[in-house]
C-alpha positions in Angstrom: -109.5 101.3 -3.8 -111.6 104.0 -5.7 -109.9 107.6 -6.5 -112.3 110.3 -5.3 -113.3 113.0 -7.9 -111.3 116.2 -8.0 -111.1 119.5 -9.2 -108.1 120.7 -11.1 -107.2 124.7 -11.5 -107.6 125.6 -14.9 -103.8 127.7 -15.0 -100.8 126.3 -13.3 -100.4 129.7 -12.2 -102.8 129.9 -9.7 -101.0 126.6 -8.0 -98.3 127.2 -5.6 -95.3 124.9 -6.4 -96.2 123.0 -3.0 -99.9 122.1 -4.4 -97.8 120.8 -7.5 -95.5 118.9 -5.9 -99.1 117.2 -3.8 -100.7 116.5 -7.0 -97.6 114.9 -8.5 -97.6 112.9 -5.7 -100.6 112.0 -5.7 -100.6 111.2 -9.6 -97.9 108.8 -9.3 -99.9 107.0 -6.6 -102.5 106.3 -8.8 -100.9 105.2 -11.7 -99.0 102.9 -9.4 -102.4 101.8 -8.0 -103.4 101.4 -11.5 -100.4 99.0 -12.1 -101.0 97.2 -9.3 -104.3 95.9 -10.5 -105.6 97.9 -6.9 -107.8 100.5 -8.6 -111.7 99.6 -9.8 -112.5 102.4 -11.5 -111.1 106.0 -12.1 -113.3 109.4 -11.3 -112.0 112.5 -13.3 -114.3 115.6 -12.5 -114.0 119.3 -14.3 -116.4 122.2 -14.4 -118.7 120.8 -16.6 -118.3 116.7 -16.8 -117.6 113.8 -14.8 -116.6 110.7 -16.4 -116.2 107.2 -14.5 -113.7 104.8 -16.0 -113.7 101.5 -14.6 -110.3 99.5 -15.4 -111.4 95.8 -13.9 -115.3 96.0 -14.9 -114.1 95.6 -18.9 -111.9 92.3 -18.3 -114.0 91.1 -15.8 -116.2 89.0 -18.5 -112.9 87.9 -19.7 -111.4 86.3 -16.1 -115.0 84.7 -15.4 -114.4 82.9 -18.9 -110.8 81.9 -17.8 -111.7 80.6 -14.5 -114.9 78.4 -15.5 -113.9 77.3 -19.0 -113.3 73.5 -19.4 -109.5 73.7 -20.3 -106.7 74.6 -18.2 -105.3 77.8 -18.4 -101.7 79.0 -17.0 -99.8 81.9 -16.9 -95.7 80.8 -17.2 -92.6 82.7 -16.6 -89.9 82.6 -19.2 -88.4 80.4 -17.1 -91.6 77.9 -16.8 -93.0 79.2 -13.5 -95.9 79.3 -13.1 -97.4 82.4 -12.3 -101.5 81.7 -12.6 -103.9 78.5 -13.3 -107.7 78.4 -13.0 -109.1 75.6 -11.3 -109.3 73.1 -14.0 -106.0 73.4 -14.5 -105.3 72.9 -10.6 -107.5 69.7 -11.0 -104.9 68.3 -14.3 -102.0 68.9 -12.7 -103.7 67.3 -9.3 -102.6 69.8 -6.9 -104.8 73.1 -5.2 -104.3 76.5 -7.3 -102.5 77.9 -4.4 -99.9 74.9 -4.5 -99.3 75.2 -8.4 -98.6 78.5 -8.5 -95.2 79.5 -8.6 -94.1 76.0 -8.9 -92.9 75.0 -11.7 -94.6 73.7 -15.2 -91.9 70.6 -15.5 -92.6 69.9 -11.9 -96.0 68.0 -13.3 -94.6 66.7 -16.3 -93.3 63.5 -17.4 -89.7 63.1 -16.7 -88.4 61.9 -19.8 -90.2 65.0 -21.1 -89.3 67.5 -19.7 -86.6 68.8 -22.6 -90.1 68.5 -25.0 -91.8 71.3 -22.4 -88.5 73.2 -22.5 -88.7 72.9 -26.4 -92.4 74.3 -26.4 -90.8 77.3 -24.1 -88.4 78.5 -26.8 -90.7 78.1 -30.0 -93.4 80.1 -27.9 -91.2 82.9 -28.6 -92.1 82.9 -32.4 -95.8 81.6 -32.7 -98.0 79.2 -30.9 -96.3 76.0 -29.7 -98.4 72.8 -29.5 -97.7 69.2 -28.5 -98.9 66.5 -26.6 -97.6 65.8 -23.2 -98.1 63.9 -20.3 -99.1 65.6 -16.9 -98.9 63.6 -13.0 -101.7 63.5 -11.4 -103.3 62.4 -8.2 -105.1 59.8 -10.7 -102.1 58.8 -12.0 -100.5 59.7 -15.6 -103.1 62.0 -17.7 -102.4 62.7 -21.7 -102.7 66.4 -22.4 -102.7 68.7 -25.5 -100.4 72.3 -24.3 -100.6 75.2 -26.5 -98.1 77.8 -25.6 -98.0 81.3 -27.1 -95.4 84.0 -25.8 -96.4 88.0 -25.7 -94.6 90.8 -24.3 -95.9 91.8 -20.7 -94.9 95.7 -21.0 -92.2 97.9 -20.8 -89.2 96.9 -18.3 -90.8 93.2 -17.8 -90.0 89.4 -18.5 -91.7 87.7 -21.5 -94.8 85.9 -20.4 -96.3 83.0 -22.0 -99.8 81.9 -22.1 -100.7 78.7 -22.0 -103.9 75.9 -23.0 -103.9 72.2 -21.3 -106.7 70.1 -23.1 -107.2 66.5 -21.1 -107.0 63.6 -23.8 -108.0 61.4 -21.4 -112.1 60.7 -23.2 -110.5 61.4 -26.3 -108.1 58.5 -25.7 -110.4 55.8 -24.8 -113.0 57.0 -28.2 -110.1 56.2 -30.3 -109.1 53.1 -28.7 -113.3 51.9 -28.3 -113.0 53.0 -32.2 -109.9 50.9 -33.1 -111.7 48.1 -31.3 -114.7 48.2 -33.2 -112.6 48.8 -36.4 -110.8 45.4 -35.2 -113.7 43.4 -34.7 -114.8 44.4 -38.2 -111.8 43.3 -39.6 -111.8 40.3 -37.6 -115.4 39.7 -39.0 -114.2 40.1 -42.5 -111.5 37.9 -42.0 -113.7 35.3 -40.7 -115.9 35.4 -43.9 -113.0 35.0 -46.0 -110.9 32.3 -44.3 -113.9 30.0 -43.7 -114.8 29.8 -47.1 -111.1 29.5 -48.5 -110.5 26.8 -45.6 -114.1 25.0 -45.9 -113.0 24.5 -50.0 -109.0 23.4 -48.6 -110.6 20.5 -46.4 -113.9 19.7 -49.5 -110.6 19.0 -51.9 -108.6 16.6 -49.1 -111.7 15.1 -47.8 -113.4 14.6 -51.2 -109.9 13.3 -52.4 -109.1 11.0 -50.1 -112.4 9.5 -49.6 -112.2 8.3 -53.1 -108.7 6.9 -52.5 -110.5 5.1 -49.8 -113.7 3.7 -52.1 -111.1 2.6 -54.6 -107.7 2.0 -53.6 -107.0 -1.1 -55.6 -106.8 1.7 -58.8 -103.4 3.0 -58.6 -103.4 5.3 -61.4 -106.7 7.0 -59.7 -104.9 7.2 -56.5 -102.2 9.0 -57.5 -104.1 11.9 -58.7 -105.8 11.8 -56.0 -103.5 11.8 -53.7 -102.0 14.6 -55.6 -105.3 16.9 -55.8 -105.2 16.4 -51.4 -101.5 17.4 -51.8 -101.8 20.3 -53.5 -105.5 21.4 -51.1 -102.6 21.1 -48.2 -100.3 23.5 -49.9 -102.2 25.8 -51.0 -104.0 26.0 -47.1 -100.0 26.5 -45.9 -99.4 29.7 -48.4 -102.9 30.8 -46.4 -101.3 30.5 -43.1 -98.1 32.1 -44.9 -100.3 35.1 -46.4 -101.3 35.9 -42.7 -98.2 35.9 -40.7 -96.1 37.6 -43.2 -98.8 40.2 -43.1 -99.0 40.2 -39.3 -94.9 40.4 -39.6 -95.3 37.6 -37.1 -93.5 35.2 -39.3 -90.1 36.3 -39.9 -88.6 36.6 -43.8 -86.3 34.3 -44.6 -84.2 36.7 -46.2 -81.7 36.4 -49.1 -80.1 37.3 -52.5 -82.7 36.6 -55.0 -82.4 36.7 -58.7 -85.9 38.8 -59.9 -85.4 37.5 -63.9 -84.8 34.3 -62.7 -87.4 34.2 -60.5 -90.5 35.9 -62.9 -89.5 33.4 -65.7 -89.9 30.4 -63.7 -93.7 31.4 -62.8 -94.7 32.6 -66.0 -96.2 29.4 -66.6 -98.2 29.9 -63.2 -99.1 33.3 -64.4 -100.3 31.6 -67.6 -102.6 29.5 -66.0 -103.4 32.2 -63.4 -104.6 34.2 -66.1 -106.2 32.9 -69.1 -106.0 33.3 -72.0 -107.4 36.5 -72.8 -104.5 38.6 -70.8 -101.6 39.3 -72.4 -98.4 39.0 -70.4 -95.4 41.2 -71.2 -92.0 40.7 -68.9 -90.0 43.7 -69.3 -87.1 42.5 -67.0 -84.2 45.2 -67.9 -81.1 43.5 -65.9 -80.8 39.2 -65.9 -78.6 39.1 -63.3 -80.3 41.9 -60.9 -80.4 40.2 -57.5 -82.3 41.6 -54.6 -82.8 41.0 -51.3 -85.6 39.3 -50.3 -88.0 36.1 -48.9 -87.6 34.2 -52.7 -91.6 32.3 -51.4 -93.1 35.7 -49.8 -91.6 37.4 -53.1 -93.5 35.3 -55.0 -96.8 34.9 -53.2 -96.7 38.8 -53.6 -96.6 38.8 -57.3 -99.2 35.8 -57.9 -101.8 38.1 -55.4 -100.6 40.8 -57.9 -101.6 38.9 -61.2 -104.8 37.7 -59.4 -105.7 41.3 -58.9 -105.0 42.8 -62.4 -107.0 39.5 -63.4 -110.2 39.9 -61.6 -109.8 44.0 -63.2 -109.8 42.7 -66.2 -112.8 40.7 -67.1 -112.6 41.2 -70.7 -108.9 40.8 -70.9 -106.2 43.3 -71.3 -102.3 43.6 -71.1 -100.2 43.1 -67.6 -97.2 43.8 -67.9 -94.0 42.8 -65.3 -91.0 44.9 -65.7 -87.8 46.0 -63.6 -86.0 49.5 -63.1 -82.9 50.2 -61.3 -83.1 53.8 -59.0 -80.8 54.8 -56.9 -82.5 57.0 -53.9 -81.7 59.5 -51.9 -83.7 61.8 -49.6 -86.5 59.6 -49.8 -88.7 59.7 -46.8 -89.8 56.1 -47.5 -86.8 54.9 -48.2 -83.2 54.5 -46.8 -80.7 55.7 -49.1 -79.0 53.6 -51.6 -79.9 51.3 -55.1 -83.3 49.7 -55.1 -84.8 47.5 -58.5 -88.3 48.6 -58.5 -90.5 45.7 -59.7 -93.9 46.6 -61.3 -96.7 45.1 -62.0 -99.4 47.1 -64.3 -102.6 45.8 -66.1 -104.9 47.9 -68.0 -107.9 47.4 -66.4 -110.9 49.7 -65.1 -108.6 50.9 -62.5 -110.2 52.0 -58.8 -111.3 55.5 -57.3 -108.8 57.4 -55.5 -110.8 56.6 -52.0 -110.0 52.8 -52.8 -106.4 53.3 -54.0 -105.6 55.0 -50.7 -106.6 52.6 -48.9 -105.7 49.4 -50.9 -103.0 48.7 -48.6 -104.8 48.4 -45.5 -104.9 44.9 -44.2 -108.6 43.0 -44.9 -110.1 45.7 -46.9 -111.4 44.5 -49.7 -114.2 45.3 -52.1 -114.8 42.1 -52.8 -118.0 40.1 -52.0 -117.7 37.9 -48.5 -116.5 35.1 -49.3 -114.5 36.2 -52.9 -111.2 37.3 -50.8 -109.6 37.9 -47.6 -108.4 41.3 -48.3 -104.8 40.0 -47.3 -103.5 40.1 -51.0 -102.0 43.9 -51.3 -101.8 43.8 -47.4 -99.4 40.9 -47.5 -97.4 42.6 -50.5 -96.9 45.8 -48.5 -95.7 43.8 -45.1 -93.2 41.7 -47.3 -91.7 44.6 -48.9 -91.3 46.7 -45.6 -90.2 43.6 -43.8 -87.2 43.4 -46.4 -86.1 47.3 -45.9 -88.1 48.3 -49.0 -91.7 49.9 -50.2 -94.5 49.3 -52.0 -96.6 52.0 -53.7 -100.0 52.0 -55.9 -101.1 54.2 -58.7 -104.4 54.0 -60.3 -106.3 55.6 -62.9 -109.8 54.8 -65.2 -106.7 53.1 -67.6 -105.5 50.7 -65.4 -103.5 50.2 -62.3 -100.1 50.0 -61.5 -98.2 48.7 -58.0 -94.3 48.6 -57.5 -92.3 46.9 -55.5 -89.4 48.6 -54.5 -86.4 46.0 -53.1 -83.1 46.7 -52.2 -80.2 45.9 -54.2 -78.3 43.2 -53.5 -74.2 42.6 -53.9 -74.1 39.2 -53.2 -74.4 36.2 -55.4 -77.8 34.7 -55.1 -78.0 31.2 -53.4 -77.8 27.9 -55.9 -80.7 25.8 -55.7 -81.4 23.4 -52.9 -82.5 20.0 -54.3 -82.8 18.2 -50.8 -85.8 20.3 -50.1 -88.0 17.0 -52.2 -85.4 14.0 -52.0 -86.3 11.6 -49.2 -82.6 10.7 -47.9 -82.5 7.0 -47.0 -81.3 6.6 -43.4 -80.8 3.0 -43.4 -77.4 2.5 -44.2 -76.6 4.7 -40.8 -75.8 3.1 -37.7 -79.6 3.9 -37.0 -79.5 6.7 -34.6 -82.4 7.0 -32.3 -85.2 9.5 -32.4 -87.1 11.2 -29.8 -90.6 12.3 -31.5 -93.0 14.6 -28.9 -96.0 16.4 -30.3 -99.4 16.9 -28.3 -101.4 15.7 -31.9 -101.4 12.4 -32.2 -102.4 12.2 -36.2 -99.1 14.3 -36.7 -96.8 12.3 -33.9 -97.7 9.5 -35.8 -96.8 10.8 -39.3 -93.4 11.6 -38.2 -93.3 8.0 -36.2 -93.9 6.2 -39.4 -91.9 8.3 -41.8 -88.7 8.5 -39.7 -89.4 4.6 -39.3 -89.6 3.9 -43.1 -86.2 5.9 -43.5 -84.6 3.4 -41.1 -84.3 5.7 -37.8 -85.0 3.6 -34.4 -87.7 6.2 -33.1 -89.5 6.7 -29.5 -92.5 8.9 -29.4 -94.2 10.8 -26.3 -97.3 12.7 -26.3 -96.1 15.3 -24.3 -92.9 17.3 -22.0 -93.3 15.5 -19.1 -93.2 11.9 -20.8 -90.4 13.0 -23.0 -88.4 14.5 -20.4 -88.4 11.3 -18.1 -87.8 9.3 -21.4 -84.7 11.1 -21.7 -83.2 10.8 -17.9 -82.9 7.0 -18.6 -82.2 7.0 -22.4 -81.0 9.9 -23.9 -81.8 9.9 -27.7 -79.5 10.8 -30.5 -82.2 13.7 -32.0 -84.7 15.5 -30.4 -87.9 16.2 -32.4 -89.8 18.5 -30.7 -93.0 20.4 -31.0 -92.9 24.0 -30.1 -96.5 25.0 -29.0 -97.9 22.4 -26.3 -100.0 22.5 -23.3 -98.3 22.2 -20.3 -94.6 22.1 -21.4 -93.8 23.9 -24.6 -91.2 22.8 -26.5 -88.5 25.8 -25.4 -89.1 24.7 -21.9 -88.7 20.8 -22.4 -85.4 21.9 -24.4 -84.3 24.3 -21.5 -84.7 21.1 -19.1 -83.0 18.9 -21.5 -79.5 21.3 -21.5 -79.8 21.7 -18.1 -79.6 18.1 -17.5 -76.6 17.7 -19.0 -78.3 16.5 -22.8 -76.4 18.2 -25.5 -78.2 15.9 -28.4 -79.4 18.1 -31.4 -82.9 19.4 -31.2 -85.6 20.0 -34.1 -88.3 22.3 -33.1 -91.3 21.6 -35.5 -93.5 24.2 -35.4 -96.4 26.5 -37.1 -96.3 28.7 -34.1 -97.0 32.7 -35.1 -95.3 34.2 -32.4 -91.3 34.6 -34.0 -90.2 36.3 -31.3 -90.5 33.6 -28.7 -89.0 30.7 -31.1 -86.5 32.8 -31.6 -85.4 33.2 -28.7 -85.7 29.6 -27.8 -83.1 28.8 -30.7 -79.6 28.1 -30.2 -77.1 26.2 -31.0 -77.2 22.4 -32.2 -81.3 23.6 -32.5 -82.7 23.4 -36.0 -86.2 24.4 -37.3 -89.1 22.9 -39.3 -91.7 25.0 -40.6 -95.2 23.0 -40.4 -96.7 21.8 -42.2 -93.6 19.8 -43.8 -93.6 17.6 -46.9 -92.0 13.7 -45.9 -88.8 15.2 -48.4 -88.7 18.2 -45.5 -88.6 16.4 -42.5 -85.7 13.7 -44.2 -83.1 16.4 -44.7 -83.7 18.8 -41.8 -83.1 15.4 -39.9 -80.4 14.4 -41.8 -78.7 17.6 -41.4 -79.3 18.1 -37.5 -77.5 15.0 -37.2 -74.6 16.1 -39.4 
């Protein structure tokens, strides 16, 4: 519609009140033509001047930009109607324009999200409201990123709000094509590491035991060689250890644990660990401060600790162990209540603030390949979280400090177990029977022979088919049973066994990572045995599943 030029009287005088009431007329249908978004341009004519105003010409830029720019653009009710999309917001939401306007906004959104959207709504009302959401699509579930702002449409009308949909979807799938490569360089660190800590674990039980082998009539030489393969083997389990705890797929074995107690019996591990150019202080403020925590992880964690401040200290220095009690409250990394935060601090070079923040993050290391896994401050962050607690660095050009913060604990730690190393002589039973199954021979036949020597009648199968028809004729009086085999694993045999009727108690040996599904295959009458297991192990978890 275009308003044609006209000429007004110059008095109001000259007008008849009939002309008036025309003009009035007249006016008001033009400004409601105006309103109604019906009017191009305006012509006002006098005497001397005629001026052209165009009303849609100056936004017209403006809806071009709106209907062919890359985002999704609505227009929403207060009440989440939608009013107006462009076309790239038609194609998010996976429906024609006509189609999505006046439906409305939640239609397209995830249900269990819908009270986020109606969130977004309200804050729109005070400033720009953004979140991520997810929109239903014809291809399915897309991520989005909606930016709502609120403004004031004019006098006598509803609040309107603007709004910005930004598809995640490429965004998405650079982040997760980044974590993957991030992965596969960790996994290629890792693989440096481990080789070389593994390779030197099987030189020292190899190199050990093939001198037992060249000269076995020497008893005195075979025992300390026997002893150096013992000690390759457990120091390749604290390895394994060191992983799971930092993949949290090897549940804590959490408890109350003395911290004095536990420092001063490694201090002369941290004497060796160290040299003798450290100095070590232990500035434990409370004896009989017990925490709660995984007593092996616990110390793992502060041997990595002491290996760190070593290795920053090359020409010696001080480090310096010490306890604090804090109580906490409105602590975002902590749940209220009374932690001991244990320190460890050396005065070495200290790292740059880039390295300090990421210390904690697992394999990064700035260690040569080969010098370290990157595990060490990785595994003492999992074990502290794992246990309801935190760890935290801080690092300057004057050394380096990282404390372990454990909760309190009101219980009375646990007394020592001795039967952990005693080898508990069997033979004086009424020789129950055995049921050994493991899928590796070497280790089947370990237990075989050790359970033997401690007087047990033992049966052996290589697998949970054998063992299971072993059973249906001649139930045994223990189970020992691997967890992870081909075929069968052990939680099924078990489930077949109870099924059958066979209520006999079952020992699940086991290095399997995955805690979750051991423990939900444990149950009652079912111990566990942690591999790898010393002979003194195996004797009193056997023992004690047989009561």
């Amino acid at each position: 519609m275009r308003m044609s030029d006209q000429s007004y009287p110059a008095s109001l005088e000259t007008a008849s009140i009939e002309e008036l009431r025309e003009r009035l007329r007249e006016a008001e249908d033009t400004l409601d033509a105006i309103r109604s978004g019906a009017v191009d341009a305006v012509v006002v004519g006098s005497d001397d001047d005629r001026r052209i105003y165009t009303l849609e010409s100056a936004d017209r830029p403006y809806r071009v930009l709106v209907e062919q720019m890359q985002e999704g653009a609505v227009m929403l009710s207060a009440d989440g109607t939608i009013l107006y999309a462009n076309e790239r917001a038609g194609q998010l939401l996976g429906a024609q324009v006509e189609h999505v306007v006046g439906s409305a906004f939640s239609a397209f959104v995830l249900d269990g999200q819908h009270a986020r959207l109606q969130e977004l709504i309200r804050e729109s009302a005070t400033g720009t409201a953004r979140d991520e959401l997810t929109v239903l699509s014809a291809n399915g579930e897309t991520p989005v990123s909606c930016s709502f702002k609120a403004f004031e449409a004019g006098r006598d009308q509803d609040r309107l709000i603007c709004g910005v949909i930004s598809d995640l979807s490429q965004q998405r799938q650079m982040e997760a094509r980044l974590h993957q490569a991030q992965k596969m360089e960790a996994v290629g660190q890792l693989t440096g590491g481990l080789a070389h800590d593994f390779n030197n674990l099987l030189q020292a039980i190899h190199g050990n035991l093939e001198l037992v082998k060249r000269s076995p009539a020497d008893p005195e030489r075979v025992l300390r060689w026997t002893g150096n393969a013992m000690r390759a083997v457990s120091r390749g389990a604290k390895l394994t250890a060191q992983l799971l705890a930092f993949s949290r797929s090897q549940k804590l074995e959490l408890k109350p644990v003395g911290l004095a107690a536990l420092v001063h019996g490694m201090a002369d591990l941290f004497d060796r660990t160290l040299g003798a150019g450290i100095d070590l202080r232990l500035e434990l403020g409370d004896d009989n401060a017990l925490v709660v925590a995984d007593p092996t992880q616990l110390e793992l964690a502060l041997l990595n600790l002491a290996i760190n401040a070593r290795d920053a200290m090359p020409t010696g220095g001080v480090l310096r162990i010490s306890t604090l009690a804090w109580t906490v409250t409105d602590d975002p990394d902590l749940a209220d209540g009374d932690y001991v935060e244990l320190s460890v601090a050396d005065t070495g070079t200290g790292m740059p603030a880039d390295v300090a923040a990421r210390a904690f993050e697992p394999f990064f290391t700035t260690k040569e390949l080969g010098a370290g896994t990157g595990l060490g401050l990785a595994q003492v962050y999992g074990i502290c979280q794992q246990a309801g607690g935190h760890a935290q660095i801080e690092s300057s050009p004057r050394g380096t400090r990282v404390s372990l913060f454990l909760r309190r604990s009101p219980a009375a730690a646990d007394a020592p177990d001795p039967s952990g190393a005693a080898i508990v002589n069997a033979s004086d039973r009424s020789a129950p029977r055995i049921l050994v199954v493991d899928d590796d021979p070497d280790v089947r036949t370990f237990m075989v022979e050790t359970l033997v020597a401690l007087g047990y009648r033992v049966d052996s199968a290589a697998g949970g088919r054998a063992a299971l028809h072993m059973m249906a004729s001649n139930p045994p009086d223990l189970l020992v049973l691997d967890f992870a085999m081909p075929h069968l694993d052990g939680a099924t045999v078990a489930k077949l066994a109870r099924s059958q009727g066979l209520q006999m108690p079952i020992v699940f040996a086991s290095g399997y990572a995955d805690t979750s599904a051991l423990d939900a295959a444990m149950g009652n009458n079912i111990s566990l045995l942690r591999k790898p297991f010393s002979i003194g192990n195996l004797s009193a978890v056997v023992a004690a599943a047989l009561g």
